[in-house]
N, C-alpha and C positions, 0 to 999 in steps of 0.2 A: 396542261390542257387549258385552252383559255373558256373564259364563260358561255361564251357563244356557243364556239365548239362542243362544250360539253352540254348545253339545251337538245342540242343537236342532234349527240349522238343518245341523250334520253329520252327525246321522243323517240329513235330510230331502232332503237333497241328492245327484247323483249320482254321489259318490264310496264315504264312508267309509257310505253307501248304496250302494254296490258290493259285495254281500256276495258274498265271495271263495268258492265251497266246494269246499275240498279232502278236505272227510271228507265220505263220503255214511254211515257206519255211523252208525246212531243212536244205541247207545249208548255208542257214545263220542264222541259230540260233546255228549250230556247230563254223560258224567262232564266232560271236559274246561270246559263251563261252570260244573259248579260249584267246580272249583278256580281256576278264573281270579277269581271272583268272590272268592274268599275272599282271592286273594295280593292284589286290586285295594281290596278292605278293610283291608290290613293297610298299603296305603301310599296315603290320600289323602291328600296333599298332592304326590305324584309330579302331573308336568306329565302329560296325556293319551295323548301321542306315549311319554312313559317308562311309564305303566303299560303301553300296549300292549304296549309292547315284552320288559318281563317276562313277557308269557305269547306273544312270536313274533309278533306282530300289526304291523301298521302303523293308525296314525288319523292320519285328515287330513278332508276337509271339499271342497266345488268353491270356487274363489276368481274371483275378476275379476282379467283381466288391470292394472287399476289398482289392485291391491291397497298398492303401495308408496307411493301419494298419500296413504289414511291411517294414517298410524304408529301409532295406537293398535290397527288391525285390523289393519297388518302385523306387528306385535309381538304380537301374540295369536297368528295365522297359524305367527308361525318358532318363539312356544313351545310350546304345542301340540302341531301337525301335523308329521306324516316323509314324508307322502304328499299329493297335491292331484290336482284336477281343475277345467280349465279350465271356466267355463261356459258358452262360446261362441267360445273364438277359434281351434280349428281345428276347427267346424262347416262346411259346405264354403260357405254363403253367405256366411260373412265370408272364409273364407282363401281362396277361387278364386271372387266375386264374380260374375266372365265366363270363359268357357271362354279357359287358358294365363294368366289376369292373375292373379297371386296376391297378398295381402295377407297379406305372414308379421311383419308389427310387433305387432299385438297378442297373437300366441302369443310371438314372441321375447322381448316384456316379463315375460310368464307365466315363460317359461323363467329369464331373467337373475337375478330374485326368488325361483324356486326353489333354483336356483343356487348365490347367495349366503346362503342361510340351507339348504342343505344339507338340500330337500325334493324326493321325487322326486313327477316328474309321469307323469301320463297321459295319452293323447292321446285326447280324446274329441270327434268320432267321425269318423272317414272314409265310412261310409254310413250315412245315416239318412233315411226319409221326410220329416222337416222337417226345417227349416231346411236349406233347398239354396233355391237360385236359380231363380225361376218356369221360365226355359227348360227348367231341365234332367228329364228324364225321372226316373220314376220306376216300376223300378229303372231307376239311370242305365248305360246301356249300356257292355260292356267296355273300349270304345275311349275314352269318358269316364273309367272307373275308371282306366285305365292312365294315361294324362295327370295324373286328380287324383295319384293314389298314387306319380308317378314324382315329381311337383312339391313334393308335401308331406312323404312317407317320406323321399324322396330328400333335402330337407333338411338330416332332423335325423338322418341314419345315421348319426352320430359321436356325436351328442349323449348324455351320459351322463347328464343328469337326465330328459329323457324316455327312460323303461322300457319303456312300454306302450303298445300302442296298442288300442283298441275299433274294431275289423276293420266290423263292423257291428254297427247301432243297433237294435232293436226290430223285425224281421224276423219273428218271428211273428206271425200275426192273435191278434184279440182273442178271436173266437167262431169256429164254423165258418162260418158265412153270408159272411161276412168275406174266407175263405183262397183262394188260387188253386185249390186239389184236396185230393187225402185227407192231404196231410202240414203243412198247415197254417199254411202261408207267406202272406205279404200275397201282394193281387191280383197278378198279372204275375213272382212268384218262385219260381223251381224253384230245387231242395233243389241241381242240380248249379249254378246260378248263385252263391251262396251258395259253393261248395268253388273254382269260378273264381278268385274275388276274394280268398279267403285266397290260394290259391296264386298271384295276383299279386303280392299284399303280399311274401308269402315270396320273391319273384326279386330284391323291391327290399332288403329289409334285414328279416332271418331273424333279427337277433341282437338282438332286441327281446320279450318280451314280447304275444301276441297275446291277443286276447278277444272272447268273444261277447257281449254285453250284450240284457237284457231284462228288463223288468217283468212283475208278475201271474202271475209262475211257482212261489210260494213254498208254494201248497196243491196238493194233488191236484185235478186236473181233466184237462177238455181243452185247455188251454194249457200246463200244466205236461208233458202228454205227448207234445204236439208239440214242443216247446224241447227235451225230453231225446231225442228219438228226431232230431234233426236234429244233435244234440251228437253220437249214437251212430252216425248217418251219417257225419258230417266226419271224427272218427277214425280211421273202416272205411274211408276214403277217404286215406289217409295223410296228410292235412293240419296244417299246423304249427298247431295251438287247444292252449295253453296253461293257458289260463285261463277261468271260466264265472263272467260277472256277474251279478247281480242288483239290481237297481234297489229298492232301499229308499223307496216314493212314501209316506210318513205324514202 
């Protein structure tokens, strides 16, 4: 994969397409852009993971849990990126396949390979409309949440290359026609179902990084008002939300 190509597909991806925001003021996230850009001109030939990192940043990219089979992409991978996301392997249809049967070998591969080139991961996603397994509901019922998140949290609570976890996946509707009621949830989701599940998570292992993740929120509209008014819930709610994703789809 040449350099281009791989800028590319990490913006396009849903990681370092995870746009992180921690400043809502706007003008200072305009001045802050343009001194990043100026220090990131004044050192190209810094690896990507090193320019970020001079203006506080992390860049990384989603990888395949077979990432270490090709060494020319793993060695782009560990020069690079400080940060990853898996692209599938703790989606719940691959890591809990059948309700209590877990398949943790292809995130453990993800993880070992972070690991050893000293990249931190993300755990994407513990709820998300797909990719889950035909049986199960959707949203999948508490007593399913608790089982998945006691088997997979429960895990990796020591592990100190997964940081993060993406709590849930894309929980807002598209449009209103879409939403269960007035606050904007897919079909069958109430706003307190949503505060549930984080504070499940939070019983299992609190000492991680949580997050909300979604796409289509990035202009003014009525998605972006439901995402932030559900964001302004969960806090009002005392729940541990850390962090607020945004899905970079280009």
């Amino acid at each position: 994969m040449n350099r281009r190509r791989f800028i590319t597909t990490a913006i396009g991806a849903g990681l370092a397409s995870s746009l992180i925001y921690k400043y809502l003021n706007l003008d200072t996230a305009i001045s802050s852009a343009s001194s990043e850009t100026d220090i990131l001109k004044q050192h190209k030939n810094l690896s990507l993971k090193a320019a970020a990192s001079n203006v506080r940043k992390l860049y990384g990219t989603a990888i395949s849990e077979n990432v270490a089979q090709d060494v020319n992409y793993a060695n782009l991978i560990s020069r690079e990126c400080s940060v990853a996301v898996t692209e599938g392997a703790f989606k719940w249809i691959v890591i809990e396949p059948l309700p209590g049967q877990f398949n943790f070998a292809p995130a453990d591969q993800a993880i070992k390979f972070c690991t050893t080139h000293n990249i931190k991961l993300r755990g994407h996603t513990l709820v998300w409309h797909m990719a889950k397994p035909e049986s199960l509901a959707y949203p999948p019922p508490l007593v399913d949440i608790q089982r998945h998140f006691n088997g997979v949290m429960g895990r990796y609570r020591q592990n100190q290359t997964l940081y993060s976890w993406d709590i849930i996946n894309e929980v807002v509707a598209d449009r209103p026609e879409e939403a269960e009621d007035e606050y904007g949830l897919r079909k069958g989701v109430k706003r307190e179902y949503v505060r549930d599940i984080f504070q499940i998570a939070a019983g299992i292992d609190s000492s991680k990084e949580f997050a909300i993740n979604d796409y289509g929120c990035e202009d003014t509209g009525w998605k972006q008002e439901k995402f932030l008014n559900l964001i302004k819930y969960l806090k009002n709610s005392g729940v541990k939300l850390d962090t607020v994703g945004l899905q970079s789809h280009m």
